[in-house]
OpenMM code with the backbone's topology and positions (N, CA, C; nanometers):
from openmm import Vec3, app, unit

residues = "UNK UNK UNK UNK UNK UNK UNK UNK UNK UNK UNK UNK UNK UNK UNK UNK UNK UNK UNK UNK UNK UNK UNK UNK UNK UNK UNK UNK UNK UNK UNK UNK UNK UNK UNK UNK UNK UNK UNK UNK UNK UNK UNK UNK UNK UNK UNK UNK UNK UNK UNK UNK UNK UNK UNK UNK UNK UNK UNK UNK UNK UNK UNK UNK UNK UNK UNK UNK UNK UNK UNK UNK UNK UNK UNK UNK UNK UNK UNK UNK UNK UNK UNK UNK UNK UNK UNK UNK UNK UNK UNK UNK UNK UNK UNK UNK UNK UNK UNK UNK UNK UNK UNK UNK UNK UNK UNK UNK UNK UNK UNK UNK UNK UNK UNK UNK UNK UNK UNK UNK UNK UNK UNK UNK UNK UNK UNK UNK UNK UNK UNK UNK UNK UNK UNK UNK UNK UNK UNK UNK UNK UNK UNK UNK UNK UNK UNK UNK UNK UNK UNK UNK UNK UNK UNK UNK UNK UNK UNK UNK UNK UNK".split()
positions = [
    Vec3(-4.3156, 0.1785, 0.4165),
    Vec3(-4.3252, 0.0342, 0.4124),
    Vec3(-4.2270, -0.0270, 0.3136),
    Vec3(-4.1859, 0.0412, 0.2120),
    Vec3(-4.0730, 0.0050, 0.1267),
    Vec3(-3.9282, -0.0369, 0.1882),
    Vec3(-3.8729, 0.0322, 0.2982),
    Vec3(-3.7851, -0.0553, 0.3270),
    Vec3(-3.8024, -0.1578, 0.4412),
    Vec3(-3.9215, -0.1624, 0.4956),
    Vec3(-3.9459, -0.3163, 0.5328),
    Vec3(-3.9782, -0.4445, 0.4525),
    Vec3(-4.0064, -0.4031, 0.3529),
    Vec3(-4.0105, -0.4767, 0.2131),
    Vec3(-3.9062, -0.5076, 0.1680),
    Vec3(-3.8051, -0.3653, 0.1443),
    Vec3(-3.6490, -0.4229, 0.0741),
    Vec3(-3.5996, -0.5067, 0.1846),
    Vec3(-3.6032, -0.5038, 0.2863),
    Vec3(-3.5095, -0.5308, 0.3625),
    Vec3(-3.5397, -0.6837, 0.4537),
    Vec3(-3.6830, -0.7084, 0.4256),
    Vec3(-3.7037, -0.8461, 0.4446),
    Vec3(-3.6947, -0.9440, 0.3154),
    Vec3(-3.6566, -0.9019, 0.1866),
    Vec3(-3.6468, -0.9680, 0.0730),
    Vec3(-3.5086, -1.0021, 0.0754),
    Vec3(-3.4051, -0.8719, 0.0675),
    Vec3(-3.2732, -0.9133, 0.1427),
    Vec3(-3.2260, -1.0454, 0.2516),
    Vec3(-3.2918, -0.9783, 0.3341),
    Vec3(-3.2813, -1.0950, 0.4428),
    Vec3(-3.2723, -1.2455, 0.4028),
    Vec3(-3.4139, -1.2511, 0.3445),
    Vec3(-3.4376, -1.3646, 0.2771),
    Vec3(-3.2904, -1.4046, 0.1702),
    Vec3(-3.2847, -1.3498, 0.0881),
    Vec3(-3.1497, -1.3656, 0.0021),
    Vec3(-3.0214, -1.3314, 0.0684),
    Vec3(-2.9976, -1.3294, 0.1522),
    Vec3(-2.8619, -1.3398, 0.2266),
    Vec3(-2.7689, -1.2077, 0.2095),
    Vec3(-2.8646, -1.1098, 0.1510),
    Vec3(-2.7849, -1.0122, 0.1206),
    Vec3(-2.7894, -0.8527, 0.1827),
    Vec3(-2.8465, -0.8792, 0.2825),
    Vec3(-2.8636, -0.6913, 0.3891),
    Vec3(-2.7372, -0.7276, 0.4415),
    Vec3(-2.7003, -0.6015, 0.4731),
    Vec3(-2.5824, -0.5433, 0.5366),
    Vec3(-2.6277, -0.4768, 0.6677),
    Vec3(-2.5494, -0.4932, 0.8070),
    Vec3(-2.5634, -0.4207, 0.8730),
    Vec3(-2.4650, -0.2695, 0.9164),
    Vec3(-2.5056, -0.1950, 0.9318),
    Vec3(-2.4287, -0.0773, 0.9439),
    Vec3(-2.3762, -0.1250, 1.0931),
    Vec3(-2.2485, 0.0123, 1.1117),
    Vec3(-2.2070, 0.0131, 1.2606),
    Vec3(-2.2771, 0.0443, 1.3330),
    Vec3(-2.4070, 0.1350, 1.3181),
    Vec3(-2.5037, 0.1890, 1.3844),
    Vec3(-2.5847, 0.0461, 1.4567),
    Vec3(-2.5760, -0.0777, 1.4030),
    Vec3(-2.6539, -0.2035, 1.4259),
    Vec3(-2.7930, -0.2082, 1.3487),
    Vec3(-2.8402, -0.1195, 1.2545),
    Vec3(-2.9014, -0.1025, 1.1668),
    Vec3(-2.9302, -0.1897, 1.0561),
    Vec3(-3.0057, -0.2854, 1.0441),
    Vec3(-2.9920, -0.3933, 0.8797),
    Vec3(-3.0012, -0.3198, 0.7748),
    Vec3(-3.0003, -0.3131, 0.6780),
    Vec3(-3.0228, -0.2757, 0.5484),
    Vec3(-3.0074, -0.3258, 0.4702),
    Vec3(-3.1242, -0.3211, 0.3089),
    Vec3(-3.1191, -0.3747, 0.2358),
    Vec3(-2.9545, -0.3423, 0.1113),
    Vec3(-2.9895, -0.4698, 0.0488),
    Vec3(-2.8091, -0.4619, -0.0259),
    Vec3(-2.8068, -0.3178, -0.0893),
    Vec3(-2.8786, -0.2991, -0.1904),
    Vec3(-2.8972, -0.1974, -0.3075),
    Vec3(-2.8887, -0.0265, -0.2403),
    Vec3(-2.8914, -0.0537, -0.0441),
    Vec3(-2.9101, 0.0993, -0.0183),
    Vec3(-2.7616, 0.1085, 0.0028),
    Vec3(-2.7500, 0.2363, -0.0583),
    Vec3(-2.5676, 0.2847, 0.0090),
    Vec3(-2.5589, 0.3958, 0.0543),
    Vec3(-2.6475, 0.3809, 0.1547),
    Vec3(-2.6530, 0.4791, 0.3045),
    Vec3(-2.7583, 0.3712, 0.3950),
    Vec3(-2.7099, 0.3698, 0.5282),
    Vec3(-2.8078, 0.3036, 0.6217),
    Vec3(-2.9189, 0.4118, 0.6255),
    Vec3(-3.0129, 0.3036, 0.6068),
    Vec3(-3.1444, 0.3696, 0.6337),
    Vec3(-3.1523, 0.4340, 0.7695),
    Vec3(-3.0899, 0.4348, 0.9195),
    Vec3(-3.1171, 0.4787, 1.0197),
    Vec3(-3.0450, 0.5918, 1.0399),
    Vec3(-2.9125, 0.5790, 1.0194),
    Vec3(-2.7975, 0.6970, 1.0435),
    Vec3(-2.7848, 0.7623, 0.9407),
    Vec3(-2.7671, 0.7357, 0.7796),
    Vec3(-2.7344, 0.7905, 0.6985),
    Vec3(-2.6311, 0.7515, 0.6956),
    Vec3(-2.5001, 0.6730, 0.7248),
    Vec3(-2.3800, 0.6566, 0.6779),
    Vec3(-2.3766, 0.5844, 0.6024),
    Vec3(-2.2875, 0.6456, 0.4533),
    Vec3(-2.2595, 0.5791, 0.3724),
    Vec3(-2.2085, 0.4010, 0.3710),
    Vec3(-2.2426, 0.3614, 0.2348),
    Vec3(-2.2018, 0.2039, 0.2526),
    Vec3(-2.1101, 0.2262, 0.1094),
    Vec3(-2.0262, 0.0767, 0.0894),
    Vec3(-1.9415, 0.0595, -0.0430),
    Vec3(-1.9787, -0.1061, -0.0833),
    Vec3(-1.9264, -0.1205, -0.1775),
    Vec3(-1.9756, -0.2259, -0.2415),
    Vec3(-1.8015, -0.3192, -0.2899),
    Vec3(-1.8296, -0.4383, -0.2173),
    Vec3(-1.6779, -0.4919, -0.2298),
    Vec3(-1.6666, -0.5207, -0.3824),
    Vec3(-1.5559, -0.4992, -0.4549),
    Vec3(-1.5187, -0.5544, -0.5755),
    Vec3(-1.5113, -0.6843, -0.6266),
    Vec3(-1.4732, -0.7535, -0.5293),
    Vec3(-1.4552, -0.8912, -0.5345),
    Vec3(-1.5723, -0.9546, -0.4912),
    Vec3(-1.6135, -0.9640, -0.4202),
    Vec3(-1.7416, -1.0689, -0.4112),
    Vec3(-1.9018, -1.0088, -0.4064),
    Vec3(-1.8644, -0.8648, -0.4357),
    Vec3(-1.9664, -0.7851, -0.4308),
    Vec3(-2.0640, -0.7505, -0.3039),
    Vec3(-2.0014, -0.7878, -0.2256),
    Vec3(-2.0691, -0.7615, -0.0596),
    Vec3(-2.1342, -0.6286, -0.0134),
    Vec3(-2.1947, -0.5627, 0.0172),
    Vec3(-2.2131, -0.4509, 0.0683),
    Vec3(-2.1607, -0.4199, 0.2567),
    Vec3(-2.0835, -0.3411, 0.2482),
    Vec3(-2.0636, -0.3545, 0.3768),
    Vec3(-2.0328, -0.1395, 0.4011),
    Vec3(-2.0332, -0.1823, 0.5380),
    Vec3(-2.0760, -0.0255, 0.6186),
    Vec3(-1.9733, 0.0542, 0.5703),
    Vec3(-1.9361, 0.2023, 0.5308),
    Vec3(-1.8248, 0.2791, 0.5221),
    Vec3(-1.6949, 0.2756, 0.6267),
    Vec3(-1.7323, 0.2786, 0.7321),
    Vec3(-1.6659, 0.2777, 0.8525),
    Vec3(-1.5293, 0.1452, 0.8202),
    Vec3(-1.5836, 0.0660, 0.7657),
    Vec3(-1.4699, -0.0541, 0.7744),
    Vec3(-1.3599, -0.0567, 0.6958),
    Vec3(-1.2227, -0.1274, 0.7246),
    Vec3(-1.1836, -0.1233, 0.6477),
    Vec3(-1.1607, -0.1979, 0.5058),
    Vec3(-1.2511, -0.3038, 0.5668),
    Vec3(-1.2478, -0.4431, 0.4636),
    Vec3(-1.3731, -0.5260, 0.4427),
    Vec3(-1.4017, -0.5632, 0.3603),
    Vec3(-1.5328, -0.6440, 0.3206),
    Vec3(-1.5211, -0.6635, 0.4626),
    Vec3(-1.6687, -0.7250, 0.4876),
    Vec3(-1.7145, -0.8028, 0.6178),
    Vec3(-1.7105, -0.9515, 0.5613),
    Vec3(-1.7377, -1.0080, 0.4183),
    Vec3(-1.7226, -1.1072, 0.3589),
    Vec3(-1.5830, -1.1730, 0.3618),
    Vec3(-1.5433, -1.0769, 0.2694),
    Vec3(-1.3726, -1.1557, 0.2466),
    Vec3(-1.2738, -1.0833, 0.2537),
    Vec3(-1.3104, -0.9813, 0.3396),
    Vec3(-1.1525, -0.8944, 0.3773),
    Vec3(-1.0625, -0.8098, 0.2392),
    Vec3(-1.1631, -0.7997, 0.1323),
    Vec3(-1.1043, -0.7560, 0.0392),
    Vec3(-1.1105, -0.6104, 0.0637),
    Vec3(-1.0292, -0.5066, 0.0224),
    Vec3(-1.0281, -0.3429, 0.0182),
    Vec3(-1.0580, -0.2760, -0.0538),
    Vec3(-1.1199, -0.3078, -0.1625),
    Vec3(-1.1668, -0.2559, -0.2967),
    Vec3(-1.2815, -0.2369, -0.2995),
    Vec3(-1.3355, -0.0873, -0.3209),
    Vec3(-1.4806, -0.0743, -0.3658),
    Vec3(-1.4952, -0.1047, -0.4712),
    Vec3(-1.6165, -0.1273, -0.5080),
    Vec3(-1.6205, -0.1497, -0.6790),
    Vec3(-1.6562, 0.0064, -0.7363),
    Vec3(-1.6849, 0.0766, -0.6420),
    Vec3(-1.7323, 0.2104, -0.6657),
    Vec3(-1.5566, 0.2836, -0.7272),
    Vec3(-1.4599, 0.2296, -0.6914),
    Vec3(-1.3046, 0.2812, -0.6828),
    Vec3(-1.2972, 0.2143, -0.8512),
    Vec3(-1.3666, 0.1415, -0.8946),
    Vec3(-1.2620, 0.0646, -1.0512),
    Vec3(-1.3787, 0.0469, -1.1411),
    Vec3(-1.4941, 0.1278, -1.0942),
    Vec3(-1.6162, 0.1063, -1.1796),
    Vec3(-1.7197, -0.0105, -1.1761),
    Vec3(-1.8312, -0.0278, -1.2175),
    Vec3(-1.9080, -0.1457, -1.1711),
    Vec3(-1.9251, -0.2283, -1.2742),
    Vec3(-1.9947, -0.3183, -1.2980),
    Vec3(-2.0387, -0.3997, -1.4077),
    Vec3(-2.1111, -0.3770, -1.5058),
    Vec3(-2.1185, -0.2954, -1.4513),
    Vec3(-2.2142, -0.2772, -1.6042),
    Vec3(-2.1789, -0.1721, -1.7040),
    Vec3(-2.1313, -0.0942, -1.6393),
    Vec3(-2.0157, -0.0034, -1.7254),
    Vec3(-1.8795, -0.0520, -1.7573),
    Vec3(-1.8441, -0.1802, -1.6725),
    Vec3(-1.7068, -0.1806, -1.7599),
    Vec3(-1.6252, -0.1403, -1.6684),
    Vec3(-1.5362, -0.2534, -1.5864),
    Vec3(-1.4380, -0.1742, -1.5049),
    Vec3(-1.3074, -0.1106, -1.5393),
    Vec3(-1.2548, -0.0248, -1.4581),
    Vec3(-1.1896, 0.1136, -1.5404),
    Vec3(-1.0340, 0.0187, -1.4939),
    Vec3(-1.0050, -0.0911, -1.4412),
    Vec3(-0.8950, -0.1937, -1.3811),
    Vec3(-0.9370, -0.3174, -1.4628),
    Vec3(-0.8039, -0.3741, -1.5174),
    Vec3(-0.8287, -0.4924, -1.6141),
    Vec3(-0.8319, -0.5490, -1.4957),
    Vec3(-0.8397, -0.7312, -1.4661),
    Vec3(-0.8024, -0.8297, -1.3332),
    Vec3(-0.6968, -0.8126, -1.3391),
    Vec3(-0.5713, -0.8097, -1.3989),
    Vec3(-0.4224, -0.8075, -1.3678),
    Vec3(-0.3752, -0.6640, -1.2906),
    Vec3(-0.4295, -0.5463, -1.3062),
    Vec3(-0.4190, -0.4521, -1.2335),
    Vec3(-0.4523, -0.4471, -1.1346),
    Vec3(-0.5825, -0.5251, -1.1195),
    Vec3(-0.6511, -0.5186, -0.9917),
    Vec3(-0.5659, -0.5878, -0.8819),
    Vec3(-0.5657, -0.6984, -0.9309),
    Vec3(-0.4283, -0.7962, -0.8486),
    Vec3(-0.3112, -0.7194, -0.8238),
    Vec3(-0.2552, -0.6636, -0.8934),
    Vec3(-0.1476, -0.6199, -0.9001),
    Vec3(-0.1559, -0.4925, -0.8103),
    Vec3(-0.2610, -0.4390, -0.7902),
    Vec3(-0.2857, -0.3512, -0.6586),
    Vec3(-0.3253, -0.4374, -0.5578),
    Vec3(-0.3807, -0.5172, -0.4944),
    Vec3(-0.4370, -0.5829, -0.4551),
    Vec3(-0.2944, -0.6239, -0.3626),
    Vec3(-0.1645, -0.7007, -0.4425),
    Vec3(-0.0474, -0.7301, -0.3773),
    Vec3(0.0152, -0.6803, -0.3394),
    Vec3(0.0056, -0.5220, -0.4244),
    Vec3(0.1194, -0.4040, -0.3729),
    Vec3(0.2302, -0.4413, -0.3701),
    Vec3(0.3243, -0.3975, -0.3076),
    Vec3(0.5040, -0.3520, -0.3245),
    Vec3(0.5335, -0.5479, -0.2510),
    Vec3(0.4157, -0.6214, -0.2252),
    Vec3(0.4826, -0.7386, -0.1704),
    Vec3(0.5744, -0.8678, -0.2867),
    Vec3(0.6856, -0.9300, -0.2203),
    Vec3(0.7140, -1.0184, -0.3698),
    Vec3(0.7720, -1.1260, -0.2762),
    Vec3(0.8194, -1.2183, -0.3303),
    Vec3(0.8500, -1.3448, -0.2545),
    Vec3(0.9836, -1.3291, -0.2373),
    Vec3(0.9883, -1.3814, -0.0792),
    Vec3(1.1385, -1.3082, -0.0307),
    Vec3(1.1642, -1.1862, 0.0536),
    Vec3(1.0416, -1.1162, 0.0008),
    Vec3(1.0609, -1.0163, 0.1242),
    Vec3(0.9774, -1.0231, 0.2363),
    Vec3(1.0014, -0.9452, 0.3316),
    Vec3(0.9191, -0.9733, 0.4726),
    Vec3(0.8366, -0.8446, 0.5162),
    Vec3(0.7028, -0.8506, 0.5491),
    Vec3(0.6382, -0.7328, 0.5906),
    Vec3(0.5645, -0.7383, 0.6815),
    Vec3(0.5218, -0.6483, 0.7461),
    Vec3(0.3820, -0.6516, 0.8594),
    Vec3(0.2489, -0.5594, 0.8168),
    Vec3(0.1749, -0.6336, 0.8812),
    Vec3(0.0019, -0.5489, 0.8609),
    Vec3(-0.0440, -0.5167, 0.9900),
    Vec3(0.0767, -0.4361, 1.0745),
    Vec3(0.0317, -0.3743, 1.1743),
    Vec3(-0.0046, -0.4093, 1.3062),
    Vec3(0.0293, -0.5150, 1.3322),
    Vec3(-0.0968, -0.6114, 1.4231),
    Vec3(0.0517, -0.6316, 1.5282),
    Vec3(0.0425, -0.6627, 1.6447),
    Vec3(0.1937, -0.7214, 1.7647),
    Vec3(0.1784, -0.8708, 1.6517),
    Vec3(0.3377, -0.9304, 1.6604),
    Vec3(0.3414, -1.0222, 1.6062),
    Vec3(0.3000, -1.0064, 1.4428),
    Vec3(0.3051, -0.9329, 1.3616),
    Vec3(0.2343, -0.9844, 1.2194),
    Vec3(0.3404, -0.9526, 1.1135),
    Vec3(0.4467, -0.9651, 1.1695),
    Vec3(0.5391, -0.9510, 1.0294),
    Vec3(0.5619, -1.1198, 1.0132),
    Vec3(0.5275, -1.1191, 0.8662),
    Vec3(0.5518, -1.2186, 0.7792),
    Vec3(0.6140, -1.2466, 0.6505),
    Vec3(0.7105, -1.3524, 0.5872),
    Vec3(0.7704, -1.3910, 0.4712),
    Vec3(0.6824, -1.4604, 0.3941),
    Vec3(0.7231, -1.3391, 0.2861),
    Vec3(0.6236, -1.3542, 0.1357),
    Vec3(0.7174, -1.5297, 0.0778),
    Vec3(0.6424, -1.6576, 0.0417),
    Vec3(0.6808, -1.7801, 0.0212),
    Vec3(0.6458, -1.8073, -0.1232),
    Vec3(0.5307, -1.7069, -0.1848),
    Vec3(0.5017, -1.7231, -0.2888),
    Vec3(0.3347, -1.6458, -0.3173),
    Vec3(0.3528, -1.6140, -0.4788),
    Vec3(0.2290, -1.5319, -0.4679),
    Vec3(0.1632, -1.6009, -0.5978),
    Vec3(0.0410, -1.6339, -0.5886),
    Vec3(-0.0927, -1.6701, -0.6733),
    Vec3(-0.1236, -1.5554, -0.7303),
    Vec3(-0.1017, -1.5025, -0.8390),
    Vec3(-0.2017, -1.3788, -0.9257),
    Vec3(-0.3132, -1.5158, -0.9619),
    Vec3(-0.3361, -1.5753, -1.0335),
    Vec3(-0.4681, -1.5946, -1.0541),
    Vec3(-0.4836, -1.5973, -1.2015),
    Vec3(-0.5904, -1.6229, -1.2598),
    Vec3(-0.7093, -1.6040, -1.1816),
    Vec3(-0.7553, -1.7394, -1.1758),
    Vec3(-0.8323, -1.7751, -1.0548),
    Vec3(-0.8415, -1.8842, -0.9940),
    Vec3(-1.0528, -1.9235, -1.0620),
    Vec3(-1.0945, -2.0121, -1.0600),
    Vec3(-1.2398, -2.0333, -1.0602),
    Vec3(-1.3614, -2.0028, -0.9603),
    Vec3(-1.2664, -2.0109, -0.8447),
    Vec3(-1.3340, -1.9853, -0.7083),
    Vec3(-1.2365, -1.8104, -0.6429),
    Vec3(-1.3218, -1.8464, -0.5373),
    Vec3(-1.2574, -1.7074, -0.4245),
    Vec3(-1.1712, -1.7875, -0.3266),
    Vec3(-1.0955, -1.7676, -0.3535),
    Vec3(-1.0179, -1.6484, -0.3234),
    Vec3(-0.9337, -1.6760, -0.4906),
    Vec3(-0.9692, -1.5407, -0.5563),
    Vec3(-0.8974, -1.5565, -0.6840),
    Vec3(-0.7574, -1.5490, -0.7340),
    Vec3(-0.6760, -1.4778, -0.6200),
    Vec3(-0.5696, -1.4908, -0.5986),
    Vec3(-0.5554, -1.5063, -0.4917),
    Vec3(-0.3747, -1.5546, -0.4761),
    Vec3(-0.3441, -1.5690, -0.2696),
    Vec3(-0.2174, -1.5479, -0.2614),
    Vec3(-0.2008, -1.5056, -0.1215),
    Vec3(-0.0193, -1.5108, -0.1214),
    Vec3(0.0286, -1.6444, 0.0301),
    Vec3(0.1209, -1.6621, -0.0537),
    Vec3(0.1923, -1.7793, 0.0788),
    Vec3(0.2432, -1.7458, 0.1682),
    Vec3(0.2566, -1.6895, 0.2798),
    Vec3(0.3463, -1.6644, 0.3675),
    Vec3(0.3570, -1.7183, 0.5106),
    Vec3(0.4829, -1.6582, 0.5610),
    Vec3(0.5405, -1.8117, 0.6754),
    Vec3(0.5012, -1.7012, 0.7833),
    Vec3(0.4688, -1.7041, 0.8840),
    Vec3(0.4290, -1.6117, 1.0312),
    Vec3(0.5517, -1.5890, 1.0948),
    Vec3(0.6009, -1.4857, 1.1889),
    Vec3(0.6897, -1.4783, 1.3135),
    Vec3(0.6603, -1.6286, 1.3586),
    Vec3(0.5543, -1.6358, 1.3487),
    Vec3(0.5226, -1.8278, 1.4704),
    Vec3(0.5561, -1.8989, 1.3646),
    Vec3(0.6375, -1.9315, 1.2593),
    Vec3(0.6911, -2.0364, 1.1811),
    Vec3(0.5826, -2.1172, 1.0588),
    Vec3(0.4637, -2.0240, 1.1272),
    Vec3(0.2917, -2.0768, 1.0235),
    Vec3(0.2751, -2.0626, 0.9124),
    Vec3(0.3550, -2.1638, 0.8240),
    Vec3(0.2668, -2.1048, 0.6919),
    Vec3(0.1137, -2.1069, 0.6393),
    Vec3(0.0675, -2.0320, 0.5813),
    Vec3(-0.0759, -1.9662, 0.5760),
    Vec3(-0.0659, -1.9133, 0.4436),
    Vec3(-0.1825, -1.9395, 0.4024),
    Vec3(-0.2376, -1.8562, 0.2374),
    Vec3(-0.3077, -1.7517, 0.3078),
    Vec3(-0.2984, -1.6311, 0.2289),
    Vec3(-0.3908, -1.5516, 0.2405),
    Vec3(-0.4275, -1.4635, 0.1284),
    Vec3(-0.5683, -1.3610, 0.1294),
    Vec3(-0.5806, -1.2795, -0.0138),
    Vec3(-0.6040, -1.1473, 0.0680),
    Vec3(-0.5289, -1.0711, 0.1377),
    Vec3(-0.6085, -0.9708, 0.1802),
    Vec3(-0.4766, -0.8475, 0.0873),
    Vec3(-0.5236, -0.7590, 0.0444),
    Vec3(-0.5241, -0.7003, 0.0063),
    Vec3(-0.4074, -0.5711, 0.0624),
    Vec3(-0.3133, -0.5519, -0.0141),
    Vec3(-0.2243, -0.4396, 0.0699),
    Vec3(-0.2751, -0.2521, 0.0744),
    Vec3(-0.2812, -0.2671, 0.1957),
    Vec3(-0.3599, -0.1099, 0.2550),
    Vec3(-0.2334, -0.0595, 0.3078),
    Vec3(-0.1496, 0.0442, 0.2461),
    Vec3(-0.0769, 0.1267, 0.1957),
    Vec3(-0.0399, 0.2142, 0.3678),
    Vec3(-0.1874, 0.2235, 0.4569),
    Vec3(-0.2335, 0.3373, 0.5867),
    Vec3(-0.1603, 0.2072, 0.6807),
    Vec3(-0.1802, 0.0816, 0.6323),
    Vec3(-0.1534, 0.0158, 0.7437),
    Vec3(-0.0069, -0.1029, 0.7632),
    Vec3(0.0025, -0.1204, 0.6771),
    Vec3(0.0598, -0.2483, 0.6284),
    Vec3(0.2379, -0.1436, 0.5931),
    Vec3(0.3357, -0.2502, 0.6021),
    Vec3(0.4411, -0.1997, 0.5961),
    Vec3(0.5647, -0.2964, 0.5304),
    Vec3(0.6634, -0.2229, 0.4689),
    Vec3(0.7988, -0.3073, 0.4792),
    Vec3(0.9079, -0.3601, 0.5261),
    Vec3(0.8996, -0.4431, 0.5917),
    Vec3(1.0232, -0.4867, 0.6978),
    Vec3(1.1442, -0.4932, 0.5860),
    Vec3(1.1966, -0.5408, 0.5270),
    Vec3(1.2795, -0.5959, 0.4425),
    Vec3(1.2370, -0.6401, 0.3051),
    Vec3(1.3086, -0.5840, 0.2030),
    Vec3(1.3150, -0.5665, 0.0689),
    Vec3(1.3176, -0.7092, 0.0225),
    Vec3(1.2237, -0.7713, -0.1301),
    Vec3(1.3085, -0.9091, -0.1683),
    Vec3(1.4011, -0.8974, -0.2097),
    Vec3(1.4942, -0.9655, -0.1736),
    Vec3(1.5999, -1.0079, -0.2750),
    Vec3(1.6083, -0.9834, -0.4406),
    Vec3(1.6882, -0.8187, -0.4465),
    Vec3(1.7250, -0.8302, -0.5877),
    Vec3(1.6966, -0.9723, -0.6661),
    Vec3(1.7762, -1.0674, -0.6604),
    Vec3(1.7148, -1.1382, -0.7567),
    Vec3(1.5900, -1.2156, -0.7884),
    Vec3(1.4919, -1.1924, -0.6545),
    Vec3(1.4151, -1.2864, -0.6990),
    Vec3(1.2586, -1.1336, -0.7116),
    Vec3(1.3226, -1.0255, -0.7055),
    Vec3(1.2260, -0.8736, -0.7153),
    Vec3(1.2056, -0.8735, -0.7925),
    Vec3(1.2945, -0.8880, -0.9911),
    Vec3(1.2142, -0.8624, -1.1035),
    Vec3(1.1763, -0.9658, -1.1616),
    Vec3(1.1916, -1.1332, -1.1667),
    Vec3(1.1916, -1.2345, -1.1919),
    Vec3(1.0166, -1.2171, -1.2128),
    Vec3(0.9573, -1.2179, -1.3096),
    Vec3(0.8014, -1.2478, -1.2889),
    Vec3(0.7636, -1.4246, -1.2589),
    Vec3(0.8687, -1.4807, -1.3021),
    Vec3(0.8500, -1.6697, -1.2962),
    Vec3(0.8647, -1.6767, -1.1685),
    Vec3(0.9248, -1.6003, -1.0751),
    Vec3(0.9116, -1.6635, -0.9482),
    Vec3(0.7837, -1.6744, -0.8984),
    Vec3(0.7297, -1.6022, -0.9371),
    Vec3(0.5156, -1.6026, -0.8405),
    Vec3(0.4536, -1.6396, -0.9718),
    Vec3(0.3758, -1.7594, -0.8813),
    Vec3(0.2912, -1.7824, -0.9753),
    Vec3(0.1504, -1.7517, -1.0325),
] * unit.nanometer
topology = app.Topology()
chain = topology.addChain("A")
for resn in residues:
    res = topology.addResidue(resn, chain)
    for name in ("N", "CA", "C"):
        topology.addAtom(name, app.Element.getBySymbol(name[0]), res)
């Protein structure tokens, strides 16, 4: 009866996760109660979401908090590191894709942060379709790629991103 308990208190607080299995579960379990597959815990907004994924179900962030330590111990990543992984090899000026038909895009400018709200940092960039768009998702190394290098001069400049 305990996890019909955790898991309707959850509910109530906006905070069960469902596994891929279609399974609810309460936040605090990190394994679905039905299948057993592991869960992770987003860094950034603290979401619980299924192992299987590659990105919060919340905010598309890639970071476990389980990967940089949790709160209460003290994370083992200051925020400037975290960001600074978070942006990866991207800088303004150069052009990259995240894999997708159509998704190479020009870096226009980058937000480290840290901001009051979420998205705590962002990057600017212009689409193949001419769109410029903010975004915070996070560079995944398996997926994401380099079309073209920035521009020597604007690569070590830290004043260029703000």
């Amino acid at each position: 009866m305990a996890y019909l308990e955790d898991l309707a208190k959850a509910k109530r607080a906006g905070r069960a996760w469902t596994c891929s299995c279609g399974a609810d579960n309460p936040a605090h379990y990190d394994a679905c109660h039905d299948c057993q597959t592991p869960s992770w815990t987003c860094a950034a907004c603290g979401t619980v979401s299924p192992q299987q994924q590659d990105a919060c179900i919340e905010c598309d962030c890639t970071t476990a908090s389980e990967a940089i330590g949790d709160r209460e111990e003290g994370f083992d990543l200051t925020y400037e590191e975290w960001v600074t992984k978070q942006i990866g090899p991207r800088r303004v000026g150069g052009r990259y894709d995240y894999g997708n038909a159509d998704s190479e895009y020009e870096v226009l400018a980058i937000e480290r942060g840290p901001r009051p709200t979420w998205p705590t940092w962002q990057i600017t960039a212009r689409g193949a379709d001419g769109q410029v768009r903010e975004h915070h998702t996070g560079w995944d190394a398996r997926r994401d790629r380099i079309i073209t290098e920035a521009p020597a001069d604007t690569q070590g400049a830290p004043d260029q991103t703000q």
